[in-house]
N, C-alpha and C positions, 0 to 999 in steps of 0.2 A: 549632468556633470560627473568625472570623472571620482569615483571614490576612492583617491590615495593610500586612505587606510587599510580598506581591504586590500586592497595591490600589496601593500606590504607586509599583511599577514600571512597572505596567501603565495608571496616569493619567499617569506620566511618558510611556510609547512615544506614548498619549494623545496628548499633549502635540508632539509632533514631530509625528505625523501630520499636528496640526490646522494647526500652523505650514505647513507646504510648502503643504496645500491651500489658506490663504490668501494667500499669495505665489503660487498660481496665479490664484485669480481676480485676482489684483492683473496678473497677466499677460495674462489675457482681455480685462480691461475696456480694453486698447490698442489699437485697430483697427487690423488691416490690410487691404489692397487684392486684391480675390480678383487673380489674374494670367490676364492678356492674352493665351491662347493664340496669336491674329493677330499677338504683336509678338515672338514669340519662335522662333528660328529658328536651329539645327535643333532639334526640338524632341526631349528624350533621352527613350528606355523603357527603363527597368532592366528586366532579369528574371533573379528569384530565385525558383531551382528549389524548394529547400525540400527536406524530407526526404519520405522511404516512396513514394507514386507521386509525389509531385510534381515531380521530374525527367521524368519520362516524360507526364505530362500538358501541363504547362508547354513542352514541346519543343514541343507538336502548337499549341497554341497559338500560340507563337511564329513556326513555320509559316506559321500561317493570316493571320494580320497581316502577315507579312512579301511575303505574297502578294498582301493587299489596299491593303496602302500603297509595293508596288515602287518605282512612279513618282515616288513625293514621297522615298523613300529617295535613289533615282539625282540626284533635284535638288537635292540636299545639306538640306530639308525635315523629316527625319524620320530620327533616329538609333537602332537598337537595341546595347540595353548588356550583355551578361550577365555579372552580381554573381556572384559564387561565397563560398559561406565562410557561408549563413545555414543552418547543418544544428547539429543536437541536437547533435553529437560536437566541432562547434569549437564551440560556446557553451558547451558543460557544460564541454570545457576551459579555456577562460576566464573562466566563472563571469558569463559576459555574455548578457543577453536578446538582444543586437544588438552582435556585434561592431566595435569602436569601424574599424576599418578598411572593415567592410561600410560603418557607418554614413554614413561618409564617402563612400563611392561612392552609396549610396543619395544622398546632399545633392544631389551632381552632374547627378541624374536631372529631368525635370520631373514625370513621372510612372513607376512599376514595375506589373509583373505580377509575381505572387508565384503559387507552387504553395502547398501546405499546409505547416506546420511543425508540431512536436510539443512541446508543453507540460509538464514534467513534473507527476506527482501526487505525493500524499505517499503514500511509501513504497514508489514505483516504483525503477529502478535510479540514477536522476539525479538532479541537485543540485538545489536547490528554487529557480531560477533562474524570474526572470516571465515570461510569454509572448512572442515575439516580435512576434505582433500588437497586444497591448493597449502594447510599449513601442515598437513603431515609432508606434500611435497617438498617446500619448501625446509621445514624441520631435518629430513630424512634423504633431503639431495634426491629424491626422485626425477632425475631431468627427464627421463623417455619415457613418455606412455607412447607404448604399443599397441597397437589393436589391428587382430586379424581381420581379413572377410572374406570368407570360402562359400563359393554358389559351382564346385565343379561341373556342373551341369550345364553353366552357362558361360564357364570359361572364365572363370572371376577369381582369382586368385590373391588377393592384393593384401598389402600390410602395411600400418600408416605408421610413422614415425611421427610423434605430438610434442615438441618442446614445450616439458610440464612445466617451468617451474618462473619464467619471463613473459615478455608481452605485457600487456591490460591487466590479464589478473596476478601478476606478479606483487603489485599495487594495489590490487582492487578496491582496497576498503579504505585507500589512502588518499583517493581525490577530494577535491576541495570547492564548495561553494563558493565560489568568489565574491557575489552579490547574491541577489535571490536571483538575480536573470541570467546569470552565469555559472554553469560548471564546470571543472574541466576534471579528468581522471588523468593517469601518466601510463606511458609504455613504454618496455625496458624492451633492448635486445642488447644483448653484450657477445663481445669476440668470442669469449672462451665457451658461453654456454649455447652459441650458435654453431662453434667447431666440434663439441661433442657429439653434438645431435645429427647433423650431418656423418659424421664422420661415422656413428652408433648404423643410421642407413645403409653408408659405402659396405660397412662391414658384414652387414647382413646380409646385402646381395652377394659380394664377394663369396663368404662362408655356405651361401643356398643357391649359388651358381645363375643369380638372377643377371641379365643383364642391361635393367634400367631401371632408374633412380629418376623420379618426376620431384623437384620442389615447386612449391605452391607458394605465392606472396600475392603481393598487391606493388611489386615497385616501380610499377610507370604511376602509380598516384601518392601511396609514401614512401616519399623517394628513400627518407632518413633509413630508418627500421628496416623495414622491407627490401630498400634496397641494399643496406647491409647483409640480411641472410642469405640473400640470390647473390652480393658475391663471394662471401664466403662459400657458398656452398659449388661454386665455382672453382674455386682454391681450391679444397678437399676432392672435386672429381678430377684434379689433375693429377692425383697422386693415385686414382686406380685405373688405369688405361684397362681395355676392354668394357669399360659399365658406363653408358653414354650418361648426360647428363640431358634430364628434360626440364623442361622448364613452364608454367601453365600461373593465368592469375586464378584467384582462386572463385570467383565470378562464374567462368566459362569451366571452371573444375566441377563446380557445383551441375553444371549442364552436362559435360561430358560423362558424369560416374553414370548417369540416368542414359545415353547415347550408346544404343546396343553395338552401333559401328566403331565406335571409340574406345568403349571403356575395356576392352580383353587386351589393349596395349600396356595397361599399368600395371605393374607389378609393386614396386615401392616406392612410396611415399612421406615425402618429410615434409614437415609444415610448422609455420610459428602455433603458439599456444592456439587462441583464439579457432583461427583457419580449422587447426587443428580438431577442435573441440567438437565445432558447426559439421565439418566433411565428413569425421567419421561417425558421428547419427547418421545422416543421411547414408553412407553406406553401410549402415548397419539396420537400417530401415529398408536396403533392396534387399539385401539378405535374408529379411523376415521380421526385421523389426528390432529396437534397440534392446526389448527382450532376449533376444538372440546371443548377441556380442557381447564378449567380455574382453577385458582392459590391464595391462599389464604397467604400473609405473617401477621401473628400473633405475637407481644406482650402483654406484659401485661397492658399497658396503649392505644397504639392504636394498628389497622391493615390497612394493605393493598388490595384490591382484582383487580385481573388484566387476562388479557389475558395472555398464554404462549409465545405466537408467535412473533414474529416483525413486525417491520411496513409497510411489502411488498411496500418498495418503488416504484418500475416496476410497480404494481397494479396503485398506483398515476399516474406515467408519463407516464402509458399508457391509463390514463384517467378510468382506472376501480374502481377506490376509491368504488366506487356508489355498488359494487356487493359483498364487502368483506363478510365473513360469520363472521357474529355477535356471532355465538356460544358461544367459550372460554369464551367472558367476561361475557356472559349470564351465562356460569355454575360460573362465578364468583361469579355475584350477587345473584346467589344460596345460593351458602357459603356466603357470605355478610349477608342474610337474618338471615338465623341459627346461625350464630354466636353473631348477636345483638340482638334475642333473639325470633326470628319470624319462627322457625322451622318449621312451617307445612306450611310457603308461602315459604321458601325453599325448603321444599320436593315435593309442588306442583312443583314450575319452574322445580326441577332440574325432574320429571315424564314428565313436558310439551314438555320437550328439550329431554328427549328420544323418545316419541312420534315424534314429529317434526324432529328430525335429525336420527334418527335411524332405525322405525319401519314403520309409514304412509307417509312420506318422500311426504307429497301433493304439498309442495315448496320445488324445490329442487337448491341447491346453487352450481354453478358452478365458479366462480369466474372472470364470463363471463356474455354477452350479450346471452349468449344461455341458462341461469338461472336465477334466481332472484333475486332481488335487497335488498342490508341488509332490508329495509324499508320494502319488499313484507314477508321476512320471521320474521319479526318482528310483521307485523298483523296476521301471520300465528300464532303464539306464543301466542300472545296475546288473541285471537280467542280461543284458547286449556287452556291454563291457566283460561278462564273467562267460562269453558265448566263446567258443572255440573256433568258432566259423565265422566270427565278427569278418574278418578280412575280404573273406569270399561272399560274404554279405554286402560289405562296401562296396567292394568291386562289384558287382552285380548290379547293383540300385545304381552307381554312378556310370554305368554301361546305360543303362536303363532309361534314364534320364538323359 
């Protein structure tokens, strides 16, 4: 028999849901002014360690930057921050995704490096609190995460566009038991935060002389959503002639990134959240593994830049914290660099971190006592990045290769 009551508690939560999301796009549709890295001065980097390695990663990182921007530190140019207080154990006791004091230090920042944090699950030891990434996105308007993945060797060049902040987990924490034999969760896709996101793509090739744009759905099976972002994103490729528009579900994407005949056609890539999430692990797992890759979430007032990975808790309570591979957040604060306006100490790390994890491999990271420690591949880094011959080094190894 039909249980009417729950139907109508469950069209009421309905009901609130639908209200906020539209008082969001009511938010969207206001433009703002992306910000003027040149007019701001000094310009702040939070960094937040995060739980399980992410203290120990996040250090090495920190590091490394602090290394490559000395001089603009010493000229009063460039400030680092380090936030303390975004870990599992204060937010579960506050019952906060983002502790209302972090957050506030977070505001201060123009931009943060972030290590990993821990999400809870259902039926883990923690309170069913929202992720700290999906609410600092959310919080912070981070709509792009970007994420490179560089294999020059094998002709792989590609950069994924991730609409952060809709979809699935826009709602995540907001779906509803209907019965006990029923659940269902909600997905958002709206005009305004689909035309960004694409539009963030067009502009990137445009700006890096790329001449194709791949988006990734599912809309021969959801029509609604899905087929909303394929055509929007249709729209926005009529407005840059010369940058074809591709089109792929995201199924046979998943097969093609692995397809050595296929995959050197991609150059950039835009996907709803989810797709999003799934595709670029996976291509950060050809690359050498999620370890590898780091993650840029972009607004137009701040960003974000972070590891992909989690907090390999096991690594912690088996006492290995000390070996985790620093990479990901390292190609982070690549993107960090270049996007606050330091592009040539960006494109050195992100050459230093091919060399070092790809090509001369002189420290190699096991995630063990039988490899080296973040700290050993951190002077290795650092060592390559302060080399004079980095470039002819590159060039070499990626000849080479």
């Amino acid at each position: 028999m039909v249980d009417k009551q729950a139907i109508q508690k469950a069209t009421a939560h309905f009901g609130t849901v639908l209200q906020q999301q539209l008082e969001r796009v009511e938010r969207l549709t206001q433009a703002q002014p992306w910000l003027d890295f040149t007019k701001v001065k000094p310009i702040v980097i939070g960094v937040l360690g995060g739980d399980g390695i992410g203290p120990t990663i996040t250090n090495e990182a920190q590091r490394v930057l602090e290394r490559l921007l000395r001089s603009e530190v010493q000229a009063g140019k460039v400030q680092f921050r380090v936030i303390e207080g975004l870990t599992i154990e204060n937010r579960a006791a506050l019952l906060q995704a983002i502790p209302d004091r972090v957050k506030e230090e977070i505001a201060q920042c123009h931009v943060t490096l972030k290590g990993p944090t821990h999400t809870p699950e259902q039926g883990d030891s923690w309170p069913n609190i929202e992720s700290a990434n999906v609410a600092m996105r959310k919080e912070f308007d981070l709509f792009a995460n970007v994420r490179p993945v560089r294999m020059p060797q094998e002709g792989i060049d590609w950069i994924f566009f991730r609409e952060n902040t809709e979809d699935l987990y826009a709602v995540g924490s907001q779906g509803v038991n209907v019965t006990p034999d029923l659940a269902i969760d909600f997905r958002v896709i709206t005009t305004p935060g689909t035309l960004r996101i694409v539009e963030a793509a067009f502009d990137h090739a445009k700006r890096t002389g790329r001449s194709k744009v791949t988006v990734v759905t599912k809309a021969n099976i959801v029509k609604t959503t899905d087929g909303k972002f394929l055509n929007l994103a249709r729209e926005v490729a009529a407005r840059y002639p010369g940058i074809e528009l591709d089109s792929w579900y995201v199924d046979i994407m998943a097969a093609n990134l692995i397809n050595p005949l296929r995959r050197k056609e991609f150059q950039v890539l835009v996907l709803p959240n989810l797709y999003g999430d799934i595709l670029t692990d996976e291509a950060a797992q050809i690359q050498g593994g999620v370890g590898t890759a780091g993650s840029a979430n972009i607004g137009k007032r701040h960003a974000m830049f972070e590891a992909i990975h989690g907090t390999a808790p096991r690594m912690v309570t088996q006492g290995r914290a000390q070996y985790a591979d620093p990479s990901s957040v390292l190609r982070a604060g690549a993107m960090l660099l270049e996007h606050i306006g330091y592009t040539a100490l960006g494109q050195r790390l992100h050459r230093a971190l091919d060399i070092c994890g790809q090509y001369e491999r002189k420290v190699v990271m096991t995630g063990r006592d039988t490899g080296a420690t973040s700290q050993q591949f951190g002077d290795y880094l650092m060592d390559a990045v302060s080399d004079a011959s980095l470039d002819r080094r590159w060039e070499a190894a990626t000849q080479a290769h």
